[in-house]
N, C-alpha and C positions, 0 to 999 in steps of 0.2 A: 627805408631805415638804414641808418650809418652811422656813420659821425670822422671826424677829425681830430688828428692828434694834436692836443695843444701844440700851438708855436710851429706847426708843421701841417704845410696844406695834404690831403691825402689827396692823390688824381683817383677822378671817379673810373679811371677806367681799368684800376690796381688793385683801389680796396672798397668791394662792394659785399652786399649779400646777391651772390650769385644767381640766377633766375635759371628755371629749370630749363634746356635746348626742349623743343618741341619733342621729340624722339626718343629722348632719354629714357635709360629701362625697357624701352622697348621689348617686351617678350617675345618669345621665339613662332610662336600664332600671328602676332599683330607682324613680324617680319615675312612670313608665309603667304598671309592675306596680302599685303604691300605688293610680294612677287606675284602673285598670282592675278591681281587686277590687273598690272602692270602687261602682265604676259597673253593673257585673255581681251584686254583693251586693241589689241593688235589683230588679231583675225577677225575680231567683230569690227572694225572701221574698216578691215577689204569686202568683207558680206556684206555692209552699207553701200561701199562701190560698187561692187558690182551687182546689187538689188536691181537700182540704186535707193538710197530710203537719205536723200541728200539732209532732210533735218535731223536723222538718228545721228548720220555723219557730224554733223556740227556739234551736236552734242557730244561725241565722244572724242573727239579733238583732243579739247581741253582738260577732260578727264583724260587720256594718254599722257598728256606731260603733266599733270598734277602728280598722276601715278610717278614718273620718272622721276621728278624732284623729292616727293619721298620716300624711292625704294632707299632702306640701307644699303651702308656702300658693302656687307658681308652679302646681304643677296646681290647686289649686283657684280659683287667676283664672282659668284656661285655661277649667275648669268650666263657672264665671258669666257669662264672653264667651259661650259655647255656650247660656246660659240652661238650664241645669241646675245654678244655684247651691244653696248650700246650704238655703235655708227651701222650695226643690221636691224638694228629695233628702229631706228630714225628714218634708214631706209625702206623699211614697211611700210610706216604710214606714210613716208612720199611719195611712193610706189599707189598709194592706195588713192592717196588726193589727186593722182594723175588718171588712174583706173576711172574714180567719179565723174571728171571732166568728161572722160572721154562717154562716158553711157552717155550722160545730159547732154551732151553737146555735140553729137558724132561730125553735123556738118559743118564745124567750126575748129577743124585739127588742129589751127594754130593756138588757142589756146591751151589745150594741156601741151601740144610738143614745144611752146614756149617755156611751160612750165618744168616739163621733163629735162631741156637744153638747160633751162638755167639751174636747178638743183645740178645736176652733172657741172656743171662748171662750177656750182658752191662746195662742191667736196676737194673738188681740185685745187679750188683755190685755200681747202682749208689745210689739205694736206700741206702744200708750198707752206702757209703762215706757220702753222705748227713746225714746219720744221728750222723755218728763219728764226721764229721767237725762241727755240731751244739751241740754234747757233750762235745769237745774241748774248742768250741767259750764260751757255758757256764763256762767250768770251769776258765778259763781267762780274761774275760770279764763281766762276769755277776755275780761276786765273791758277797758276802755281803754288803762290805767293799772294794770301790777302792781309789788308794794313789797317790799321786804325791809327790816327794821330800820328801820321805820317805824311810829310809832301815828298811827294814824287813828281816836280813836273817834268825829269828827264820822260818819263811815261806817256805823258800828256791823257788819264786816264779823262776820258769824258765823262760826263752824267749820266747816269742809270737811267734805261729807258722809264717811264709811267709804268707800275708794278702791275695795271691790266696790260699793258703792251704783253707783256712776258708771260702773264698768268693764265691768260682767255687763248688756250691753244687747245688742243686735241678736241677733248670729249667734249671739254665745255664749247668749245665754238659750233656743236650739232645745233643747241637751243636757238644759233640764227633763222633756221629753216621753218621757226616758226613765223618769221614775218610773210613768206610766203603760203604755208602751208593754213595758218587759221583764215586769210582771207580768203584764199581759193572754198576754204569749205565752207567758209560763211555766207559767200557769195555765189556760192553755183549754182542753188535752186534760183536763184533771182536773177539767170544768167549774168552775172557777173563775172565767172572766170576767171578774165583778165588784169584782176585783181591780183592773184596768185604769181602771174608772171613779174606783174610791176613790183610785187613782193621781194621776189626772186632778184632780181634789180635790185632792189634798194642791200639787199645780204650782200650781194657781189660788191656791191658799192662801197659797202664799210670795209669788205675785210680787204680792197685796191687799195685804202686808207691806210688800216695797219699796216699794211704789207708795203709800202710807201714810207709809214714812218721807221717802219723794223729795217729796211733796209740802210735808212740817213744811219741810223742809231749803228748798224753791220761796219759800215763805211768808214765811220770815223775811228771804232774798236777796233777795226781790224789787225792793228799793230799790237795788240794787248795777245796772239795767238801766237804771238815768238817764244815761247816757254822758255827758252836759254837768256833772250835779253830779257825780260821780265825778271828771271830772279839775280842774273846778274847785276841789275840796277836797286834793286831790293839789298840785297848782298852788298852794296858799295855804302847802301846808307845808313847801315847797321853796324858795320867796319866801320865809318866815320864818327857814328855815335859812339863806337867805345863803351858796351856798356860791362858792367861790372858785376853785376847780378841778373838771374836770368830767373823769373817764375814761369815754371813749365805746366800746362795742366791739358789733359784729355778726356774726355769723356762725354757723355750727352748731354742737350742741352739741360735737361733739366738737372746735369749737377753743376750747372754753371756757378750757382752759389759758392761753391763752394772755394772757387778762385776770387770771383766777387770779396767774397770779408777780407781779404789782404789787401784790398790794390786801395786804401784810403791811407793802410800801414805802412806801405811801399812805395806810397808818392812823397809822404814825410819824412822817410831817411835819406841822406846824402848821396851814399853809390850809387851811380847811374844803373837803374833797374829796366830790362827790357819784358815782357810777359811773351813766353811764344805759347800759342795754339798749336793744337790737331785736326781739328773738325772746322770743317767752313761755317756751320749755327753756331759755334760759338763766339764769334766773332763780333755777332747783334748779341749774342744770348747775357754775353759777359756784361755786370753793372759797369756804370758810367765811372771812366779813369781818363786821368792827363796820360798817363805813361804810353808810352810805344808799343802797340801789339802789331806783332808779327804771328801769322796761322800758316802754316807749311805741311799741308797735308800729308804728302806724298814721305816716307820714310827715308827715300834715297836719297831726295832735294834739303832732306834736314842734313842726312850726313854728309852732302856737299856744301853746304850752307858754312862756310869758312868762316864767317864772320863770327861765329861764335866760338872761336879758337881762342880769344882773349878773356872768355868770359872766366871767372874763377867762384863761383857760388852760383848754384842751380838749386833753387827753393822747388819742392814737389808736396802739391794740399792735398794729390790724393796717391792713392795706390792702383794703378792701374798698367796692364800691359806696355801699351806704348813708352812709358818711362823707359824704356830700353835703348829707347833711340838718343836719348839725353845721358841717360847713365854710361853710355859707350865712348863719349868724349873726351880725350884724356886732357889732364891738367883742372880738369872741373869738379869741386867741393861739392858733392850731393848730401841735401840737407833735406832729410823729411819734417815738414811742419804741421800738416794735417789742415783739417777744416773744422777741427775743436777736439778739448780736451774733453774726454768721458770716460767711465765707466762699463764703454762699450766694448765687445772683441774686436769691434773693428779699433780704437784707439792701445789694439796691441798685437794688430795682425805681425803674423810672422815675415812677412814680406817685405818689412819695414827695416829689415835686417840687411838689406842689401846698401843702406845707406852709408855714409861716411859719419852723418850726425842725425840724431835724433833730437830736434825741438820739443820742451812741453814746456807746460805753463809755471807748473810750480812743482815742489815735491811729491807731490800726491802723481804726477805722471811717471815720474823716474820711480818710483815703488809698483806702480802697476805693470810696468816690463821687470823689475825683480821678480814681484810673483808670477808671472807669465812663467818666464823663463823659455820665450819664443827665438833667443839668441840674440837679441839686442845687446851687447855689450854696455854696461854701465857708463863705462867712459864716452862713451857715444850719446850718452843723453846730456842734454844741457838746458836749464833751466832758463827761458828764456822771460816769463811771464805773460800775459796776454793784453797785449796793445791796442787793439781793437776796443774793449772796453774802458777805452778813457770816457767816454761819452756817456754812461751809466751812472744817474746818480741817484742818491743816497738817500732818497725822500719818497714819501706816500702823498699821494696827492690827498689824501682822503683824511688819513691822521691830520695834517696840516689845515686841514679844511679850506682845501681849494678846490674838493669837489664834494657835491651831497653826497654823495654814493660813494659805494668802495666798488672799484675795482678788479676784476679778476681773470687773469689773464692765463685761458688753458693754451699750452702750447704743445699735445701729444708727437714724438718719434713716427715715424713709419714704421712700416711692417717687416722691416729687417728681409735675409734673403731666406730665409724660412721660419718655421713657424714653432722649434722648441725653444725659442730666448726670451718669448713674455718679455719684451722687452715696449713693447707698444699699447697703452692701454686703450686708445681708440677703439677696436675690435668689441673687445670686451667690455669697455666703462663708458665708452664717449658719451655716447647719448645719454645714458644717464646721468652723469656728470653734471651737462650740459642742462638735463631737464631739472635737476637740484638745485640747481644756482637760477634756475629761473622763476624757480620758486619764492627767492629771497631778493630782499631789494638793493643785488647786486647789480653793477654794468658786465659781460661778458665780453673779453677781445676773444676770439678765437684764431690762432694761427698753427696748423697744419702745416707740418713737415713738408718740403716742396716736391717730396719723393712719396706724398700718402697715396694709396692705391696703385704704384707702381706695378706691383704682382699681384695684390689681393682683390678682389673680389668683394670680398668682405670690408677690407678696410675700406673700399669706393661708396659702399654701398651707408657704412658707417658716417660717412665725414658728410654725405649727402642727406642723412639724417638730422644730424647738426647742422647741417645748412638750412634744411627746411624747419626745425625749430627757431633760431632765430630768424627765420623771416617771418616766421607766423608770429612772435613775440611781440607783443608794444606796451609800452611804457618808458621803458629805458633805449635808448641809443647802442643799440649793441653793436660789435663790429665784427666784419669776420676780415681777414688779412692775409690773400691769395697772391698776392704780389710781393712784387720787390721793396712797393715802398706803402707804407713808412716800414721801417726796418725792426727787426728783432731788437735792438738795441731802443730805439724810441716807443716799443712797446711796453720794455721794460719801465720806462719812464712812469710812463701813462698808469699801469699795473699796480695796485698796492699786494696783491700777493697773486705766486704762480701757481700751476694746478700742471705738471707735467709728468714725464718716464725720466727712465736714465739715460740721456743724451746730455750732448754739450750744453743745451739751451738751460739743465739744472747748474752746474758747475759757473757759466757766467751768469745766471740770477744772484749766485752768490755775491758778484761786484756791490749789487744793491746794498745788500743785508736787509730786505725785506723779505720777512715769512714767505716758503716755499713748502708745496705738499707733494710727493713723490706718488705714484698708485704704484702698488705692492701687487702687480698683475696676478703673478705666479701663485701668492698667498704664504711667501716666506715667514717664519717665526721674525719678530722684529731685529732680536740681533741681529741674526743672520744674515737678513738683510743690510742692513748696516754694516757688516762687518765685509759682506761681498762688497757693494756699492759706497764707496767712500764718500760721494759726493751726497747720499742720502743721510749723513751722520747729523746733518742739521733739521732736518726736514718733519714734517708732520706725514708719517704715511698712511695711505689711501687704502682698505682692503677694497676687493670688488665688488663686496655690497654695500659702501659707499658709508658703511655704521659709522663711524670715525667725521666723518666730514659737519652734522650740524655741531660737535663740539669744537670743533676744528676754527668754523666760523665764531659761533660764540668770543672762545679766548680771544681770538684776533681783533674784536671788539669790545673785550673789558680790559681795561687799564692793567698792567702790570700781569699781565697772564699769558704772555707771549714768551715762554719757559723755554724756546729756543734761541733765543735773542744770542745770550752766551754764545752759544754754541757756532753759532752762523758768524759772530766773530773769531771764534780761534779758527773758522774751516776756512777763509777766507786764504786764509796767507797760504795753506798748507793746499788748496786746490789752484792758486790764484798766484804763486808768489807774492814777493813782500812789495811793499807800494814804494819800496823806496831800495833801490835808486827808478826816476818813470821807467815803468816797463817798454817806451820806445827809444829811449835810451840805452835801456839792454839789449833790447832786441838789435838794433842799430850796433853795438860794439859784439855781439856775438856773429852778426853779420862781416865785421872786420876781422874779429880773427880766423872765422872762416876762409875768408881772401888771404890771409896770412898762411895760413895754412898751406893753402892751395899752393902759393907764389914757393913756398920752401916746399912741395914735394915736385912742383913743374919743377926746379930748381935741380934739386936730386936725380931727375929722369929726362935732362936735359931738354925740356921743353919750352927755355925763357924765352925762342923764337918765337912762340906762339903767343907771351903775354902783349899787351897794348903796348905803343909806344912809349905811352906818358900814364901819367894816373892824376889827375885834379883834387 
């Protein structure tokens, strides 16, 4: 069950209804039981050996690494603290299929001490791979200085080894020894044997192979381990771009979104824009952009990183530590932007005060740091509007009748970083929600915060609920939206009305002006709510026994009873700014006076050494 958003392929491998992993939920008995087979499979194949009881042995083979491939990976740390990790649990049953040979077969030594010689040379050789695949992995991956949409052939960077070359090292390279190990015990009551050795053979054999290819792949990287010319050469083409605006962002992958929504805004204005990184995941993590990414891990190598001496406007989407290493550059305009305008505490954390400007979208941001009163300086905000939602339009697929069905697109927050903001209805509405609209001859999208389940428990256990109702649902095409693509913006499309929290995701539905419903977690009086939550001034709200909601649907299907219509037009301007002049035209000329800014205080603090040559 799925579907595709009009006019846009969805990749089945982004937006599906998710299938449960085998293990999932797992309870803390079936984890127990896992360890305990696991651990008990191991002295019962040496009492087989040395019986010897050679058919029990074959049978319990197979069961030992069934056992090993589904111990969870918490019992199997549990294991390793106890030092019965996994390369001494591997070494048992070798030990054991050597022990067997040897009962059955006393006057034929050469087959187990073939067998015994070649396991001994397969650890040896795995240790060597493991350690070439992780000298590899650093020289390629773990470089000073990583790039996107960048040539360097001063570098001459080669091609990435095959991601098994690099991956198939440590623990996982034990599960070789089973080419030896299951024929030796398959084969020894039928004096066979020598089986087990030819096994042994063929594991050496493969891993001569990687170890062969990890080495070409060493050989040709080897220059990529000069850390000084490396970002030296890095540095020279960053200097030569000149760039003019710098989006700086840090954090894990999975806030990668959140730098993501700018860079379609930041390939369409003029100044030459560089994006620098933190973290080496985010460098795949970040969506797909033309612009220059630079990732400069190390804090020292940013503050030697010279090239960014000319930059005069440093865009920051989130709040995070690291910003310290960017804020510390003199002659540089820091401008917080965020990664949406809400009604959240986070869209007026105090922290935000450390900036030189404050972007929001429209007036409704510059009143939410008055009421704060967290020290953002008024002067400091600047209305810039929200550019990103050009691509938001203004139609219901459903009123229009370009679809049978209406539409309904729940997009619940996360769970915030604790648990008194009710600011998430998931926990407490999702699944019913979800079970109410499936009720009705609605389409459901479902898209989940990319941060759901981060800390909770509850909210994993929730959104997993939801998952498994609509897969068990048919009739309608319903979707759920776990990826990058299709995006929030084309969901909106699709959507004839939203079902969300107070997040950014309510504020830009507003673009639409199509009917949006708020859940009222907490249980506020209606003003109040509304009067806290501005962007909910439009909205139909949700208590959390959902009473509200068949009337909800009702109006939204009779003619002329959509009694917020109004209202979602004046909230428009007043959360959104005004449509005119384009909001990436603002965006754009508040971007220049920023550099203007910057160019008159480097000015003042004798810093014109440091600006670019030229400016285009």
């Amino acid at each position: 069950m799925g579907g595709n958003i009009r006019g846009h392929r969805a990749p089945n491998a982004l937006v599906r209804l998710a299938r449960r992993p085998a293990l999932r939920g797992l309870t803390g008995g079936r984890r127990g039981a896992f360890t305990a087979l696991t651990l008990a499979s191991y002295p019962a194949m040496l009492a087989a050996a040395v019986w010897p009881l050679p058919a029990t042995f074959a049978v319990l083979v197979p069961l030992s690494y069934a056992a090993e491939i589904a111990l969870p990976g918490r019992a199997a740390g549990t294991l390793s603290r106890a030092h019965l990790g996994a390369t001494v649990r591997f070494l048992s049953r070798e030990t054991a299929v050597v022990v067997l040979l040897a009962r059955l077969a006393p006057a034929r030594p050469w087959w187990f001490a073939a067998l015994a010689a070649g396991l001994f040379l397969f650890h040896g050789l795995r240790a060597a791979q493991t350690w070439l695949a992780e000298h590899v992995d650093r020289r390629h991956n773990q470089m000073p200085v990583m790039t996107r949409n960048i040539d360097l052939p001063a570098l001459r960077i080669p091609p990435a080894p095959p991601p098994a070359l690099l991956t198939w090292r440590g623990a996982k390279l034990l599960y070789l020894d089973a080419l030896a190990v299951v024929p030796a015990a398959a084969g020894a009551s039928a004096g066979l044997g020598w089986t087990g050795a030819a096994g042994a053979a063929a594991a050496l054999a493969l891993e001569v192979v990687a170890m062969a290819a990890l080495l070409a792949h060493a050989r040709r990287a080897r220059h990529l381990g000069d850390r000084r010319r490396v970002l030296a050469v890095v540095d020279e083409w960053v200097a030569a771009y000149r760039p003019e605006v710098v989006m700086y962002f840090s954090g894990p992958v999975t806030a990668a979104y959140q730098a993501t929504m700018w860079l379609g805004t930041l390939e369409r204005i003029t100044p030459r824009t560089l994006v620098v990184l933190r973290e080496r995941a985010l460098v795949t993590a970040l969506g797909p952009t033309t612009l220059p990414v630079v990732c400069v891990p190390a804090s020292v190598d940013l503050m030697n990183f010279r090239a960014l001496d000319g930059v005069r406007v440093a865009l920051f989407p989130a709040n995070v530590g690291n910003n310290i290493h960017m804020l510390r550059v003199p002659g540089v305009r820091s401008v917080f932007i965020g990664h949406g305008d809400s009604d959240k505490e986070a869209s007026f954390n105090p922290y935000t005060k450390v900036y030189d400007e404050v972007w929001v979208a429209g007036p409704a941001g510059r009143d939410r740091y008055l009421r704060a009163q967290v020290g953002v300086r008024d002067e400091a905000v600047e209305e810039v509007g929200r550019p990103q939602l050009a691509g938001v339009r203004r139609t219901s697929p459903y009123a229009e009748g370009a679809a049978p069905y209406r539409t309904v697109l729940y997009a619940p927050t996360w769970e915030g970083w604790s648990d008194d903001l009710f600011h998430s209805s998931l926990v407490a509405m999702g699944p019913a929600i979800v079970r109410a609209l499936l009720d009705r001859p609605v389409r459901v999208i479902y898209k989940p915060h990319p941060l759901t389940g981060h800390r909770s428990q509850a909210a994993r256990t929730a959104h997993r609920k939801i998952m498994n109702l609509l897969e068990e649902s048919a009739g309608m095409p319903h979707l759920v939206v776990t990826g990058r693509e299709p995006s929030l913006y084309e969901c909106f499309n699709e959507a004839d009305v939203l079902i969300s929290d107070i997040s950014s995701v309510v504020s830009d539905f507003v673009a639409s002006g199509k009917p949006y419903v708020v859940a009222n977690v907490a249980g506020l009086p209606e003003d109040r709510f509304r009067e806290r939550y501005p962007a909910a001034g439009a909205a139909y709200l949700l208590g959390a026994d959902l009473a509200e909601l068949p009337d909800i649907l009702r109006r939204l299907d009779a003619p002329g009873e959509d009694d917020m219509a109004a209202a979602r037009r004046a909230l428009r301007a007043y959360l959104l700014g005004a449509d005119h002049p384009d909001p990436l035209a603002r965006f754009e000329e508040a971007v220049r006076r920023a550099a203007a800014r910057a160019e008159a205080r480097a000015r003042s603090l004798g810093l014109e050494a440091l600006a670019p040559s030229a400016r285009d």
